[in-house]
Phi, psi and omega in degrees: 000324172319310188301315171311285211305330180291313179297338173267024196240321173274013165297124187239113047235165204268166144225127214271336187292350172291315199270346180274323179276021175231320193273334181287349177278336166289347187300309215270336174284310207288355172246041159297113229255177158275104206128014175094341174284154171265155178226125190227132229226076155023277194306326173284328156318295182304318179301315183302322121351268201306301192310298188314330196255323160304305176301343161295299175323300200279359176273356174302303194298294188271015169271344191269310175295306167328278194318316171307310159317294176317319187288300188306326191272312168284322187296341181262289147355292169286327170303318190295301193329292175308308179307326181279343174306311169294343211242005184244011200243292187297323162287335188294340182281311140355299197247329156350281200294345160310297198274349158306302174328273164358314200251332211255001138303304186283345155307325214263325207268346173291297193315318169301316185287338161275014155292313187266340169299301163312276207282345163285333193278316184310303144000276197275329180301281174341314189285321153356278197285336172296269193348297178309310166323307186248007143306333193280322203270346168275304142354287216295304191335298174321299184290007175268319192278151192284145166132139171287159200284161174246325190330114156317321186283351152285342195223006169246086176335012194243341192250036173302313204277324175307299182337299188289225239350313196255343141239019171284341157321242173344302170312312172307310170268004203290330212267342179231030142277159201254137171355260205298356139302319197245050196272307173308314181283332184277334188275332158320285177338289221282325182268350162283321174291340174298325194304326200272332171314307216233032066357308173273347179279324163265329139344332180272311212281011200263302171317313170276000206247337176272346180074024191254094175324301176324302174298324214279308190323313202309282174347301203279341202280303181305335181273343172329312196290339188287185154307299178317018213275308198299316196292359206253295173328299188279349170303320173316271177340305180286350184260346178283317220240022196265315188248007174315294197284051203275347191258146167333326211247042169003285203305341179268351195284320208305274173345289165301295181301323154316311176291301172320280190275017192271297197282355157274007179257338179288345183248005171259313201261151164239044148235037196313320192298329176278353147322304193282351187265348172294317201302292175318312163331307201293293179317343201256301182284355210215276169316299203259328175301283204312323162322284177316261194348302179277009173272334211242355201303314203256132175229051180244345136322034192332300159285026213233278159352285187297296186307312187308321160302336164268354182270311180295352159315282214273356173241010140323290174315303199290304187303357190258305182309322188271339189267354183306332186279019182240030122307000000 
């Protein structure tokens, strides 16, 4: 019966007056006579009762022992629980102050090191420039003595980009030595610089023809410092605008070539905007006159004449409006 009474005790929801009208209905079938009649007997009833509140006690009783165990099994638990909680708590304070400790060390050792970082730069810039001073003054030493320069770095295509460097250098002091000493020595200079100028001009124009920006960029950046700089410019242009034009109609050309080389002057120059307005400029003056001209040549035409001049008028205007978006 123990067993009975637990499944009907865990039932949810419980209803004990359910439960009290089932154990009185198996009592009263179990004195059923033969033939179907009920028979019903008090006494057995009362017992049957009695039996039943004993057996609830003791299932009180060892449902009472679980719970004790249990409450005792948790109480325990939460003591362990809470202590390591204290004891992860007290390390975590722990390692706070380790790492407070921590950073005003790596404060204190940055700070030294931008100290000694100042004093090697105070240090290594002079020694620098000395070093540099006296790669120049050995350069130069060469363009003094008669004879063509041997300086590899003078006489090795692979060292062009030095090459501008050291004489772009030179040239610069060659302009504030007085003549009739260095006379000889400043014309030398002005002709290797002329050489490497136009060398890097062409190099450029090699660079372009491969399409390889990057080399184009290097070139235009090292030719900024020359005289020669505008000739860099116009090579760009000329070599951009050399085969654009192949179709009758120029006006139709501009635009796609403007678009196609307006992103290859922002990634070779770092003046590009003053690039596009020589390029456009360039189109304007060279292309498109020479165009008109040979549109207006017949003027025996009189109404002729007049139509080629308002067309070329008016699509003069609308290409001047389209080209305002690469400002």
């Amino acid at each position: 019966m123990m067993q009975q009474y637990m499944k009907e005790l865990e039932q949810d929801p419980f209803d004990p007056e359910e439960f009290v009208e089932r154990l009185a209905w198996r009592t009263v079938n179990d004195n059923t006579k033969d033939g179907g009649k009920t028979f019903f007997d008090p006494v057995i009833v009362h017992e049957t009762f009695l039996q039943a509140i004993k057996d609830l006690q003791i299932l009180q009783e060892r449902q009472q022992k679980k719970c004790d165990k249990l409450e005792a099994t948790l109480k325990e638990e939460e003591a362990r629980h809470t202590f390591e909680i204290l004891e992860l708590q007290e390390r975590n304070r722990h390692s706070i102050d380790l790492f407070h400790q921590l950073d005003e060390r790596i404060n204190l050792v940055a700070t030294k090191v931008l100290h000694l970082g100042d004093q090697l730069e105070s240090v290594n810039t002079p020694r620098a420039r000395a070093v540099e001073a006296q790669k120049l003054m050995r350069h130069f030493s060469e363009f003094l003595s008669p004879g063509p320069l041997t300086d590899p770095i003078f006489t090795d295509k692979s060292s062009l980009n030095d090459a501008a460097d050291v004489i772009q250098k030179l040239h610069l002091i060659a302009q504030e030595l007085p003549s009739e000493k260095f006379e000889h020595a400043k014309k030398k200079i002005g002709v290797k610089y002329d050489e490497i100028e136009r060398n890097l001009i062409e190099e450029f124009v090699r660079a372009h023809n491969r399409e390889d920006a990057p080399h184009m960029r290097e070139l235009a950046s090292t030719l900024a410092h020359f005289k020669g700089y505008s000739q860099c410019i116009d090579a760009f242009i000329e070599q951009s605008q050399m085969g654009s034009f192949g179709g009758k109609d120029v006006f139709q050309d501009v635009i796609p070539m403007c678009t196609k080389y307006h992103k290859l002057m922002q990634q070779v120059f770092s003046n590009p905007e003053q690039v596009m307005a020589k390029f456009v400029l360039n189109i304007y003056h060279l292309r498109l006159q020479k165009y008109a001209v040979a549109k207006l040549a017949d003027k025996n035409d009189s109404e002729k004449y007049l139509r080629n001049l308002y067309d070329l008028y008016t699509r003069t205007v609308k290409l001047s409006n389209d080209l305002k978006v690469f400002n």
